[in-house]
DRENBA-489721 format. One record per residue (C-alpha): y, z, x. Coordinates in Angstrom, 2 decimals, decimal comma. Each point is the difference from the previous one (the first is absolute). Example, Ala and Ser with C-alpha at 12.3 -4.5 7.8 and 13.67 -1.06 7.14 Angstrom:
2
((-4,50; 7,80; 12,30))
((3,44; -0,66; 1,37))
This chain:
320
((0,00; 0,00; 0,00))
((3,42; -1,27; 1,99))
((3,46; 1,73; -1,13))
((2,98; -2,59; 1,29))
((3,32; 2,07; -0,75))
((2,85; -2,74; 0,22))
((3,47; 0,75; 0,73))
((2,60; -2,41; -1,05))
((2,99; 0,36; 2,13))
((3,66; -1,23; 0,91))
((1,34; 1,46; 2,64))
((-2,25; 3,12; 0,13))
((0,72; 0,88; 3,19))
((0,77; 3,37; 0,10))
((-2,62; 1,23; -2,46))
((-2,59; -2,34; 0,31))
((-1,66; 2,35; 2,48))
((0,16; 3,35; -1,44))
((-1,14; -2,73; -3,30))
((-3,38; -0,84; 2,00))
((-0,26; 3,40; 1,65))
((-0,49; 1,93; -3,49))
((-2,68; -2,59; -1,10))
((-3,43; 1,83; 0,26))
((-2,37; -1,89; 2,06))
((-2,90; 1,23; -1,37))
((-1,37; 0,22; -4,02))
((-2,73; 1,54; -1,14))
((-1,74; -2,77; -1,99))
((1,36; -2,83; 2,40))
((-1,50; -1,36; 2,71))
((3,35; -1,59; 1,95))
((3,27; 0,79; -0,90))
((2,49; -3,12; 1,44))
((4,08; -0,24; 0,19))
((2,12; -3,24; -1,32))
((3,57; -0,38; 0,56))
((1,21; -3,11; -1,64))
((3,75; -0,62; 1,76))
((2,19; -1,53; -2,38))
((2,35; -2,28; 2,69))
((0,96; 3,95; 1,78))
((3,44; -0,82; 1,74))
((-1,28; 3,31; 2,23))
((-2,90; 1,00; 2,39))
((-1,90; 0,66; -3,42))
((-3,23; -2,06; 1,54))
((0,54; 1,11; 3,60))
((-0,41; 3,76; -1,69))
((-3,12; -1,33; -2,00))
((-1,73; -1,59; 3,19))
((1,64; 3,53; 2,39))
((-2,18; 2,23; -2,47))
((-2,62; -2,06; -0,54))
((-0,52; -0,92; -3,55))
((-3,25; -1,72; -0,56))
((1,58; -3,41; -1,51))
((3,66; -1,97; -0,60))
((0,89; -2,19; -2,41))
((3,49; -1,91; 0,32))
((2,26; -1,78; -2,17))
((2,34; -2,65; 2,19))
((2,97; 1,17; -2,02))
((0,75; 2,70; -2,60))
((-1,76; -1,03; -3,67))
((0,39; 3,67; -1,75))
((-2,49; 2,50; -0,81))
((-2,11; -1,68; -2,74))
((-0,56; -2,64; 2,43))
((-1,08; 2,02; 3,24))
((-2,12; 2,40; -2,35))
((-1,49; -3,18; -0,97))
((-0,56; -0,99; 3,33))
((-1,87; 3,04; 0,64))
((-2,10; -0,29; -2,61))
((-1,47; -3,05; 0,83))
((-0,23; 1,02; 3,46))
((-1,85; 2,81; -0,69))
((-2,57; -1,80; -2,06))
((-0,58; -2,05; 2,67))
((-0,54; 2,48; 2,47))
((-2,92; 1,15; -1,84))
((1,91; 3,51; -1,82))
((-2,17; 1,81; -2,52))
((3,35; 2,30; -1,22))
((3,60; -0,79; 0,85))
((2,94; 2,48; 0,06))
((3,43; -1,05; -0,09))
((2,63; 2,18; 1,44))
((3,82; -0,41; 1,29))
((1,21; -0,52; 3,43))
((2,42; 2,98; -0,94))
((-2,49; 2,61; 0,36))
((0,67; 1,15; -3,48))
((-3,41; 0,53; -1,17))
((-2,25; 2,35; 1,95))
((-3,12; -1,49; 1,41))
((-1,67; 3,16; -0,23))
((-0,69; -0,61; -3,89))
((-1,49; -3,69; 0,81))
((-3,75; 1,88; -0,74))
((1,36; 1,14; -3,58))
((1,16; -3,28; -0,70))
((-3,10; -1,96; 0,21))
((-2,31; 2,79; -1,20))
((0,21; -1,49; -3,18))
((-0,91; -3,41; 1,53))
((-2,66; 1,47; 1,96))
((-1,60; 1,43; -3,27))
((0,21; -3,00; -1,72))
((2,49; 1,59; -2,74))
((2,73; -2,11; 0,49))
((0,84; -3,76; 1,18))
((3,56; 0,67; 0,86))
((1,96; 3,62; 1,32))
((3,43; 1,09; 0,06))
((1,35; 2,65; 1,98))
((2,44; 2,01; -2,98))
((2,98; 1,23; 2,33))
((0,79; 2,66; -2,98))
((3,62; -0,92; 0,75))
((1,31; 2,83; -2,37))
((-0,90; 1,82; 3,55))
((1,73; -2,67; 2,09))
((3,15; 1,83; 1,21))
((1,84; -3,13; 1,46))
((-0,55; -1,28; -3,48))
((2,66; -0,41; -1,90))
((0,27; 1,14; -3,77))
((1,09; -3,67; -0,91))
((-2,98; -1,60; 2,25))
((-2,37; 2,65; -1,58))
((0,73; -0,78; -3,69))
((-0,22; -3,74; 1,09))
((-3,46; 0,59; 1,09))
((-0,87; 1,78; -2,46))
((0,93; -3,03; -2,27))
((-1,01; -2,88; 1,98))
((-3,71; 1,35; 0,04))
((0,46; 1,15; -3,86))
((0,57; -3,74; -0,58))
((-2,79; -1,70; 2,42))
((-2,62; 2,60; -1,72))
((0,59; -1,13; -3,05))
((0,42; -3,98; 0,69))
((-3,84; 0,30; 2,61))
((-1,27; 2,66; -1,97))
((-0,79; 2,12; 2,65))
((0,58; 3,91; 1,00))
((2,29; -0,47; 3,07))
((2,45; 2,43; 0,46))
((1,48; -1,28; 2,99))
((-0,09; -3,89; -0,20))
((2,09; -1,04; 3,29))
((-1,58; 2,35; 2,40))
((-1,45; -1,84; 2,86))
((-2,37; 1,84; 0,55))
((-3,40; -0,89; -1,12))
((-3,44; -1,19; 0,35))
((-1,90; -2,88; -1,36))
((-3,89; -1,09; -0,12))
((-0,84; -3,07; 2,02))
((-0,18; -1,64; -3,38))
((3,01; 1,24; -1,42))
((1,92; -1,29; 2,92))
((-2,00; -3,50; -0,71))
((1,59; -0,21; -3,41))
((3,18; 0,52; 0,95))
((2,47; -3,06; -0,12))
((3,85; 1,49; 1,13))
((2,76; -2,61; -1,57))
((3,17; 1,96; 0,27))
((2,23; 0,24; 2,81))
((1,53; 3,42; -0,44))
((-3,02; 2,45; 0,42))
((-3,68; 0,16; -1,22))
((-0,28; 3,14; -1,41))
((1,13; -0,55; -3,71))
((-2,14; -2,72; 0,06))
((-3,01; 0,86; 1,75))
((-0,10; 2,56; -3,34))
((0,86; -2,38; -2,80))
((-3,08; -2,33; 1,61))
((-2,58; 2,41; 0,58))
((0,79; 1,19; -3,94))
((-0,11; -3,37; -0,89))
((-3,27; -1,07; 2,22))
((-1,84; 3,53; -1,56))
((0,07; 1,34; 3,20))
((-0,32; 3,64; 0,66))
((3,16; 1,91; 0,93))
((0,59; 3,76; 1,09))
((2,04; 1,85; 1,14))
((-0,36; 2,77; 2,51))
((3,04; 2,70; 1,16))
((1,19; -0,70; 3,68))
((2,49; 1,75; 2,09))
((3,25; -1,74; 1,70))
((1,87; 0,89; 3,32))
((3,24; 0,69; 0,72))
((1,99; -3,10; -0,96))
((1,22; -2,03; 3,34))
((1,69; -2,85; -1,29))
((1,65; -1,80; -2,49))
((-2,13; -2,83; -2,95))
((0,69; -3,08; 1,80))
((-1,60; -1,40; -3,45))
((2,82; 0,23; -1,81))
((3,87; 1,27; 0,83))
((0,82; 2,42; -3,14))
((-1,63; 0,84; -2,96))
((1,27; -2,66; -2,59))
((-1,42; -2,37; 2,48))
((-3,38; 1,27; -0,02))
((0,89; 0,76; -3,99))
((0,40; -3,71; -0,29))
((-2,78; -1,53; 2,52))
((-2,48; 1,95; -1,65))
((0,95; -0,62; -3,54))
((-0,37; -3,63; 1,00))
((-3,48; 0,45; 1,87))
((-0,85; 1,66; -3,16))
((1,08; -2,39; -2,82))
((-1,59; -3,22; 2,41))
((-3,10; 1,56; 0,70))
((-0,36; 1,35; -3,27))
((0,61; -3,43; -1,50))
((-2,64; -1,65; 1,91))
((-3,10; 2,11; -1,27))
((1,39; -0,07; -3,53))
((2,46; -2,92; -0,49))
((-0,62; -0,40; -3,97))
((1,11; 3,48; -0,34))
((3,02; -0,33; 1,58))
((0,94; -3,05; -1,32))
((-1,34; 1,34; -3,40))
((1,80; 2,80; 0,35))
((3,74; -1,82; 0,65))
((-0,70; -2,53; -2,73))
((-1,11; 2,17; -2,33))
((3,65; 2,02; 0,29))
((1,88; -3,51; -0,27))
((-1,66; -0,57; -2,87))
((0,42; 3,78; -2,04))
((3,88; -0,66; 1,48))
((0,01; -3,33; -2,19))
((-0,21; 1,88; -2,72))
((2,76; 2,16; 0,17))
((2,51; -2,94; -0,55))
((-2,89; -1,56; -2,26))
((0,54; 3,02; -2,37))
((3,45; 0,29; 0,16))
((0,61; -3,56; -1,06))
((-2,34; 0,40; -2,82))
((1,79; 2,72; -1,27))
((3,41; -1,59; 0,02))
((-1,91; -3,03; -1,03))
((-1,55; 1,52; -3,41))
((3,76; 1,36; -0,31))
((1,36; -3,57; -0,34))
((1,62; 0,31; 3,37))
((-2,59; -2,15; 2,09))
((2,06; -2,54; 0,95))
((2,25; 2,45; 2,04))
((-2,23; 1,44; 2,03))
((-1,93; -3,54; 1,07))
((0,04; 1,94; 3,73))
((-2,45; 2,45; -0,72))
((-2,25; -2,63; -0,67))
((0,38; -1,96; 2,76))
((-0,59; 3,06; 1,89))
((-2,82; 0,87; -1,32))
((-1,14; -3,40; 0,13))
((0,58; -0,22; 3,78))
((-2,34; 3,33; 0,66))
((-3,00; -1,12; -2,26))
((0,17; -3,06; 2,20))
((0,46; 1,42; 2,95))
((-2,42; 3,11; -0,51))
((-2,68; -2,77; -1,49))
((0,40; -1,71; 3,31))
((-0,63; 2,78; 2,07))
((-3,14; 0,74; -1,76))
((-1,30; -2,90; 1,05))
((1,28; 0,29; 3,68))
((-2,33; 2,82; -0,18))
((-3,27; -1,53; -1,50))
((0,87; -2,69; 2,78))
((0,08; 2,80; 2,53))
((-3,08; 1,57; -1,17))
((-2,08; -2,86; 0,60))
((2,03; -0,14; 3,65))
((-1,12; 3,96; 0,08))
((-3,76; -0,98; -0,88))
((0,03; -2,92; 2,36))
((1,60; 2,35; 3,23))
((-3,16; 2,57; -0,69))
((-2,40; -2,60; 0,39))
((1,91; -1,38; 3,26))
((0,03; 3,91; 1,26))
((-3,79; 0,33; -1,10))
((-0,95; -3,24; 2,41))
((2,71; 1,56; 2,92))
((-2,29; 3,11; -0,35))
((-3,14; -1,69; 0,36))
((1,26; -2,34; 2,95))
((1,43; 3,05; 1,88))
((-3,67; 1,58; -0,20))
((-1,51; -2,72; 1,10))
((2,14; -0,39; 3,45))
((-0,30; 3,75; 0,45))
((-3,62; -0,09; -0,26))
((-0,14; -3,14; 2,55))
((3,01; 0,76; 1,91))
((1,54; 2,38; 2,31))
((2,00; -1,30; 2,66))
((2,32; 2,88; 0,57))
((-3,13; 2,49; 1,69))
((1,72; -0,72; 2,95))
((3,00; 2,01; 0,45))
């Protein structure tokens, strides 16, 4: 059984070390425990640190292509390199390595496909009160929308299965952790959730620059994702609110109609005629979309069983 722990950095210099040093090397119930850093285009001496303290493997990107990309990365390289269990972790040294054997007991005991460190940010001190409601709400909303039990839905710390991390197909650029979620809900995939400790804080996000940034990125992530898996919802759901809107103006023309005072009020109608068409052609945007929707799960179902294959048949990064 190989454990691969991959650590997606940019310009982890300074805690990349202490990052590795906290990872335990050995697991009961593994046989090998390996180290990943996937550099993200580091302007710093990120890899020289990597190859100083001797991490078993690198990964590089030629320039910076964000987090969901590099996590990406690592996933695949993993897989290739023959892992069993993969932990993600930051570069910043915010999660402590220490719980890595709690986080893929669940794994280990076949009781869960996917686990996510819970932070318990209520306990964060260098938490804000803003940034804790906001979490607080942003995992609210992706439980409901992957019907799962996460309470912390962007912590990056977490494990997956070899097969979960097969299934897994990253399209966003901003980060992968709302939508690792929403597709393992969607895919039936087993999530938990285990609680984790965090270090001192020793940096700033470099993901986002204030919180109505990250408000708005992951509001995005949310709706696109989200719209994906169930398009005819969404698209259901917006021309369905056109059309109940129609009638508003519908009703109010009626009445002044029945009145004898139609004729005055011809804008109502022309309103309301405007949203029935418009809501009528959303609906169909979204039956449309649903047969895109079917269409992409069959493509992902044949990307699944390709990737499988060449994992089976291929391995050509056992070198380091």
């Amino acid at each position: 059984m190989k454990l691969i722990v991959q650590i997606p950095c940019f310009n982890e210099e300074k805690t990349l070390e202490q990052t590795v040093r906290d990872i335990p090397r050995k697991i009961q119930g593994i046989d090998q425990v390996e180290i990943l850093v996937i550099d993200d285009g580091s302007m710093d001496r990120t890899v020289e640190v990597a190859e100083k303290i001797g991490v078993d493997h690198i990964a590089r990107n030629t320039q910076n292509k964000g987090l969901a990309q590099t996590f990406l990365l690592g996933l695949d390289t993993c897989l290739r390199l023959g892992a069993d269990i993969i932990v993600n972790t930051d570069g910043d040294n915010q999660y402590k390595g220490q719980d890595i054997p709690k986080l893929i007991a669940p794994i280990l005991k076949r009781e869960a496909d996917i686990v996510i460190g819970d932070r318990q940010t209520d306990n964060i001190p260098h938490f804000s009160p803003a940034k804790k409601k906001l979490q607080k709400i942003g995992s609210f909303t992706v439980r409901i929308l992957s019907r799962t039990d996460v309470p912390d839905t962007v912590s990056g710390f977490r494990a997956f299965s070899r097969d979960a991390a097969i299934q897994m197909n990253i399209v966003s650029s901003f980060s992968y952790t709302i939508e690792t979620v929403i597709q393992a809900g969607k895919k039936y995939l087993r999530i938990v959730s285990v609680p984790v400790k965090t270090n001192a804080k020793t940096r700033d996000s470099r993901l986002f620059r204030s919180i109505p940034e990250f408000l708005k990125s992951s509001m995005a992530s949310i709706v696109r994702i989200y719209t994906i898996y169930e398009p005819l919802k969404v698209f259901s759901y917006i021309g369905g609110f056109l059309i109940l809107s129609g009638l508003i103006p519908s009703i109010r023309f009626l009445i002044y109609y029945l009145m004898g005072q139609g004729s005055g009020h011809i804008q109502s109608l022309i309103l309301a005629s405007v949203l029935f068409v418009v809501g009528f052609h959303v609906l169909m945007i979204g039956l449309v979309a649903d047969v895109l929707a079917f269409n992409r799960k069959l493509i992902e179902e044949i990307l699944v069983r390709i990737r499988r294959i060449e994992l089976t048949h291929l391995n050509p990064y056992n070198k380091k």
